[in-house]
C-alpha angles and dihedrals in degrees: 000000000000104000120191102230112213125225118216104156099286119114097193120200137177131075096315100043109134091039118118122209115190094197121209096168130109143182110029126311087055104041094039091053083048099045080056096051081042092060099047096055112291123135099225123185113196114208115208139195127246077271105038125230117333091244088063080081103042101106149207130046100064142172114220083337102310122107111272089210080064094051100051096066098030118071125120093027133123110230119214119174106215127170111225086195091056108084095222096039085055091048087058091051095053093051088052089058089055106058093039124112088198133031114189116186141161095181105146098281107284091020099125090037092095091051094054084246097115120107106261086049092055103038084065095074100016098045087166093057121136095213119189129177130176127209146173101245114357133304091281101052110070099193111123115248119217117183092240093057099043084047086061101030088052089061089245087125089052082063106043134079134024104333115243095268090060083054086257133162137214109268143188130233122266092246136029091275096175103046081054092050089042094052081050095053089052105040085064094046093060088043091057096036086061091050088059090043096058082038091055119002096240126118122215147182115260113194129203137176135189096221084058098041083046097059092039086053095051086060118173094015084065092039094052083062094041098042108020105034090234123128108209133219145212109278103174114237085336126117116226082217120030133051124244097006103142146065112292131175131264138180089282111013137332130289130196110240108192104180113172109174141039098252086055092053083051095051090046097051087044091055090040091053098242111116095155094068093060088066103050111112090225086072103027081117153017104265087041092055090042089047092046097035082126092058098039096042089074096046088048097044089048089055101039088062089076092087149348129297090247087050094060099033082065094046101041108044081049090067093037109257116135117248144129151173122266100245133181120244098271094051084052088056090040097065092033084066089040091060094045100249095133096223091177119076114185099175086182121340094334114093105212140180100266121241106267100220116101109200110187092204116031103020127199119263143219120207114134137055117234092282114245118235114308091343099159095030105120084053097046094049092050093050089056104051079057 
């Protein structure tokens, strides 16, 4: 169908350019997935509420006074405020809804039903729609999700932290990992939906949900259950299936070893000056290492008090073994910058994470700072009553 495009400044360019999101999302798995499709490319336009999007409060820390947790999913998008509840700001948002290629939303499952923005609603007049929603638990289930929740509820809590006998306790993870996981999922739905669509000219609904996201990211933990049998537990920093693979101690601070095959654990006994073990039969493999990590720990750990973690990280990734020092978070941007992988993105004053895809032809982009509340408002307004 034939879709006004709206001008507000923006020349987008990159492998979605020409693709309109009218975003309804708000919080983090939404506005993340459509942060992605903004900075390939995509015109998005986020609707908030009177009171904007929930993040906008949740402070500190902040950037020049806004949220920095706002900041963090929302460059490169136009901002309109628009009242569902006021019969003419509802009209605007249906008539968003209409000219978009693309419709993202995590309202509780039916909840724009009422307001004739649900998809079977919009799909009357916008066949061609890519409409995505987000929910907690399925279309068919309106509790809300909230990440903590679902990290509890998937069973991912049951496998982190000390294990019962350390005196351990189940424990989240230090950022919202599934609605990451779930605005990934959905960012490459819609990707996928608007293949089809050129393809075949047709729009559809693509569903995702954070309980579900949440079982496909734990990957082989679930599988283990699904396919296995096997329930796993919380093992600390260890691995159920490889050996070490975990932080050990060495004579200043701890380093991550994550060997994964035998001739790493070679390369790793000839650095640390142990030959003999490499041929003991106990840790000749993998599952023999993993069986006997009780008996190895204390070999490793002896051996590892020679010197500093620095001192190893440098010896050993020279001779190939993985390994690495536990950072902070700046010392993770840091040698990410060190190893030119541009981690900060500032479109305008803000300075941002930088998208992660490489694309060698048509690159992301980065215009426009996180929009603050209903800031094109006035032209957006204007664009729909066109």
């Amino acid at each position: 169908m034939s879709r006004s495009r709206p001008s507000f400044g923006r020349t987008p360019t990159g492998p979605l350019a020409g693709i309109l999101v009218a975003d309804f999302s708000r919080v983090l798995a939404g506005p993340y997935a459509t942060m992605l499709l903004a900075d390939l490319g995509a015109t998005v336009i986020k609707v908030e509420g009177l009171t904007g999007d929930e993040t906008r409060g949740w402070r500190p820390p902040v950037h020049e006074g806004e949220a920095t947790y706002f900041l963090g999913t929302n460059r490169n998008k136009h901002d309109v405020v628009l009242d569902f509840k006021d019969e003419n700001d509802c009209a605007l948002a249906q008539k968003l809804a209409s000219r978009a290629d693309v419709v993202v939303e995590n309202f509780k499952a039916g909840g724009l039903k009422k307001f004739g923005l649900d998809y079977d609603t919009v799909a009357q007049t916008n066949p061609s729609v890519v409409y995505a929603s987000i929910t907690g638990f399925g279309g068919n289930n309106p509790q809300p999700g909230y990440d903590l929740l679902i990290q509890g509820l998937s069973g991912f809590m049951s496998i982190t932290g000390a294990p019962d006998s350390a005196g351990g306790e189940p424990t989240k993870a230090g950022f919202a990992v599934f609605d990451i996981i779930t605005g990934l999922h959905t960012a490459l739905g819609i990707v996928s939906a608007l293949h089809h669509r050129q393809e075949s000219g047709e729009g559809q609904h693509v569903e995702t949900n954070l309980l579900s996201s949440a079982l496909s990211g734990l990957a082989n933990q679930s599988a283990a259950f699904v396919t296995g049998g096997v329930i796993p537990t919380r093992m600390g920093n260890e691995h159920p299936s490889l050996y070490p693979y975990l932080p050990l101690p060495t004579g200043e601070g701890d380093l991550l070893l994550a060997v994964g095959n035998d001739r790493q654990f070679a390369s790793l006994c000839r650095v640390l000056d142990i030959p003999e073990v490499v041929s003991d039969e106990r840790f000749a493999t993998n599952a023999g290492r993993t069986g006997n990590r009780t008996d190895l720990a204390p070999i490793l750990i002896d051996a590892l008090s020679r010197k500093s973690a620095q001192e190893w990280y440098d010896l050993l990734t020279a001779a190939g073994v993985p390994c690495a020092p536990i950072n902070d978070i700046s010392q993770g941007v840091a040698l990410a910058q060190k190893l030119g992988l541009n981690p900060i993105a500032t479109p305008e004053n803000t300075p941002t994470v930088a998208n992660p895809i490489t694309l060698s032809a048509t690159p992301v982009s980065y215009d426009m700072d996180p929009p603050g509340l209903g800031k094109d408002s006035e032209d957006i307004k204007q664009w729909l009553r066109e």
